[in-house]
C-alpha positions as CSV (number, residue, x, y, z in Angstrom):
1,X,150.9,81.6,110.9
2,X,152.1,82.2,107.5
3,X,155.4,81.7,106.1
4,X,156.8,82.5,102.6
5,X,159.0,79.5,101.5
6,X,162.7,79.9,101.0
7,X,164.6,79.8,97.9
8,X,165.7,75.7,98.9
9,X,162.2,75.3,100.5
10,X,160.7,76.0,96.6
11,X,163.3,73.7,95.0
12,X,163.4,71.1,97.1
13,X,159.1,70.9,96.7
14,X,159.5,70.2,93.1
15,X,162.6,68.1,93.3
16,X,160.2,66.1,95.6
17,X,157.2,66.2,92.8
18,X,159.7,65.0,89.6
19,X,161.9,63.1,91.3
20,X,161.0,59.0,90.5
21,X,162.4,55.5,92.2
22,X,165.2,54.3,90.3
23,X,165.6,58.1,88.6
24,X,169.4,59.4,87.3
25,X,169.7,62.8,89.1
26,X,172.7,65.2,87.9
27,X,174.3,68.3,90.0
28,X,175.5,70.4,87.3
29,X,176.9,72.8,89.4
30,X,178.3,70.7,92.4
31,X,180.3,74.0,94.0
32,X,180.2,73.5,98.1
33,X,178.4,70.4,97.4
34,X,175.2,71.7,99.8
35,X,172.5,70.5,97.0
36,X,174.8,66.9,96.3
37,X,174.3,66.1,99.7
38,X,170.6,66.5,99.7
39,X,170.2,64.9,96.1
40,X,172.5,61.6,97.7
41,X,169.8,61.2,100.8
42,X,167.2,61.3,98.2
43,X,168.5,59.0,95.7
44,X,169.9,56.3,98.7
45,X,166.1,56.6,100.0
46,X,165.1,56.2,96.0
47,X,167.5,53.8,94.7
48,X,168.5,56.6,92.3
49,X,172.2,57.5,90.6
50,X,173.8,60.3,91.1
51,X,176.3,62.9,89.2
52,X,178.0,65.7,90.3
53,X,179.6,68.0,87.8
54,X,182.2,70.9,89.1
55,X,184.6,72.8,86.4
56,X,186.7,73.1,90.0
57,X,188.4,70.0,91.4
58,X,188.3,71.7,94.7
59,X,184.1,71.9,94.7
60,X,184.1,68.3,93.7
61,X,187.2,67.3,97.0
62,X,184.5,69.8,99.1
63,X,181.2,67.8,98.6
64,X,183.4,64.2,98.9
65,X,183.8,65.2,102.2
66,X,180.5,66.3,103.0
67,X,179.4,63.0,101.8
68,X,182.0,60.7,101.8
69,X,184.1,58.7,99.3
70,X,181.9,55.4,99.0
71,X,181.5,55.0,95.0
72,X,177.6,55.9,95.0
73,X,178.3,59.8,93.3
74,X,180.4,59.6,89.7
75,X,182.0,63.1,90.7
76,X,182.6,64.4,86.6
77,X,185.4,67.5,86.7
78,X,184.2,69.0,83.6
79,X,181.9,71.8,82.6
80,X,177.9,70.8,83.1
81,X,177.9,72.1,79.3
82,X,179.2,69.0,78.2
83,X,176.2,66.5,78.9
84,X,176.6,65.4,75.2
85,X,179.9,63.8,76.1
86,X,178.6,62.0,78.8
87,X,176.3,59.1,77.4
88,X,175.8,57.8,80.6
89,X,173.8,61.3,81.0
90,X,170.3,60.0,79.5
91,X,166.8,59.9,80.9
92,X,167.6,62.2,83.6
93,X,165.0,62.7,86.3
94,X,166.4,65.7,87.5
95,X,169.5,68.3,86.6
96,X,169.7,70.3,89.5
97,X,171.7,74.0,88.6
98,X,173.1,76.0,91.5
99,X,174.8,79.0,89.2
100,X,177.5,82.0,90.1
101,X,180.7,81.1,91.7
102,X,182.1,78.7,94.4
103,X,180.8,81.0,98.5
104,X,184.3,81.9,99.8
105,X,186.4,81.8,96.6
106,X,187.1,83.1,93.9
107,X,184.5,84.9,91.8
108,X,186.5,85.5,88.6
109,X,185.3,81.4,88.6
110,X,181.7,81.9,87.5
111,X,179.5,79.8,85.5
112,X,178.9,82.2,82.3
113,X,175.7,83.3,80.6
114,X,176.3,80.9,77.0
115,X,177.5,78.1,78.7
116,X,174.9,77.9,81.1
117,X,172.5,78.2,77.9
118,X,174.1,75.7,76.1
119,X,174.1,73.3,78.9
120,X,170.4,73.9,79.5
121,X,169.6,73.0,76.1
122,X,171.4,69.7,76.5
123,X,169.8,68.9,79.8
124,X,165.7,69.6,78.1
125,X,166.6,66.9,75.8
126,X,168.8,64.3,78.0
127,X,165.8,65.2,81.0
128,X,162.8,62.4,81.0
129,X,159.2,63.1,80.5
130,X,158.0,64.0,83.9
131,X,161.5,65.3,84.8
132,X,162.9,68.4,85.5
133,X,165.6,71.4,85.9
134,X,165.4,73.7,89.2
135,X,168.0,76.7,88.7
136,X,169.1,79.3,91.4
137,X,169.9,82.2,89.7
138,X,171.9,85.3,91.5
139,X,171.9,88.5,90.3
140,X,174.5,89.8,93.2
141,X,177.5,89.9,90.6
142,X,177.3,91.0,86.7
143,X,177.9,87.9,85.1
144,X,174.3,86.2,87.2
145,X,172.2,89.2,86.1
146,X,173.6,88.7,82.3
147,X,172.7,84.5,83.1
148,X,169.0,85.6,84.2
149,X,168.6,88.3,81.2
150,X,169.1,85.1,78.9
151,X,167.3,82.5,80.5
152,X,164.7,84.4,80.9
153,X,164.7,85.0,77.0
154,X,165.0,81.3,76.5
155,X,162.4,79.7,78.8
156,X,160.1,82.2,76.9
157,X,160.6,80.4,73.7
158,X,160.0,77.1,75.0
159,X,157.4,75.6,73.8
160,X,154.4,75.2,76.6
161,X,152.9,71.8,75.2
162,X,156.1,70.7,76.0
163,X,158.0,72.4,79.1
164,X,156.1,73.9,82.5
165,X,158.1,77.0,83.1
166,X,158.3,79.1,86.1
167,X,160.5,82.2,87.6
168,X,160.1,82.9,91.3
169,X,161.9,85.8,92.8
170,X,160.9,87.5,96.2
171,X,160.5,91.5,95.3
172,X,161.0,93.0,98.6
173,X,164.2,91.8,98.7
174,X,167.6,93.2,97.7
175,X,169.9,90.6,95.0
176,X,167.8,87.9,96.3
177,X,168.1,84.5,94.6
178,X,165.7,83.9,91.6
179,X,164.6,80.2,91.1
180,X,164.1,78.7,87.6
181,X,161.3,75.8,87.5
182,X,161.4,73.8,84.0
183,X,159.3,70.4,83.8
184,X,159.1,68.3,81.2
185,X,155.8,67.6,80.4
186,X,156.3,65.4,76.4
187,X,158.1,64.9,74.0
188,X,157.6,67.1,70.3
């Protein structure tokens, strides 16, 4: 029988193919914390740290729960586009982006199309060789279709001896989540 993967099936495949023993992974966008928690098996199973960044105090006390308050996460409450002010946020194996607003609040909280840029800049050059970005993209609310109008502009500049870029979106289907693939395949 056939089956078309899902939106987390696709993402959590290349997570699996960049994702290294002894890696630092980052959660930009921590929000109900659903990608954390499947970042902090893999990394427990990997010896692997962890971040998970939230502009939202309340995403950050909503993932703690889902996994617990045992030291292994450094929960950041600051904006993902401020990597640079992290240097603990080097030789990342994987920045993981899960962009729009927090499911069941408020969604005049959105991550924004030039922050989300900015912040995807910083993460090509903290990410290792090897490493990666995956990025769920929705275009259900204005600012999400302005975030995919511009990183679809971006990834088309990046250079391909470089970066390994792909967009997957599923056609036949109404708003539907678009998923951003970006490895890092050497150094310029």
């Amino acid at each position: 029988m056939y089956s078309l993967l899902g939106v987390h099936d696709l993402t959590k495949l290349f997570i699996h193919e960049v994702v290294q023993k002894g890696d630092l992974l980052v959660d930009a966008t921590v929000g109900n914390g659903h990608d954390t928690l499947f970042l902090f098996k893999l990394a427990q199973d990997l010896d692997c740290r962890l971040i998970g960044f939230d502009i939202q105090e309340e995403a950050l006390k909503i993932a703690q729960t889902k996994i617990g308050s045992n030291g292994f996460v450094e929960w950041i409450l600051d904006s993902h586009e401020k990597f640079d002010e992290y240097p603990q946020i080097r030789d990342v194996g994987l920045f993981i982006y899960n962009l729009g607003y927090l499911p069941t609040k408020s969604k005049h909280i959105t991550t924004m199309a030039e922050s989300t840029l900015h912040s995807v800049e910083k993460a090509l050059n903290r990410v290792r060789v090897g490493g990666g970005l995956a990025i769920t993209c929705y275009s259900g609310h204005p600012e999400g279709k302005r975030e995919i109008l511009a990183l679809e502009e971006f990834t088309k500049r990046l250079d391909p001896r470089a970066f390994s870029v792909s967009w997957t979106c599923w056609v036949n289907r109404q708003e539907c989540p678009r998923v951003l693939l970006i490895k890092k395949m050497k150094n310029l």
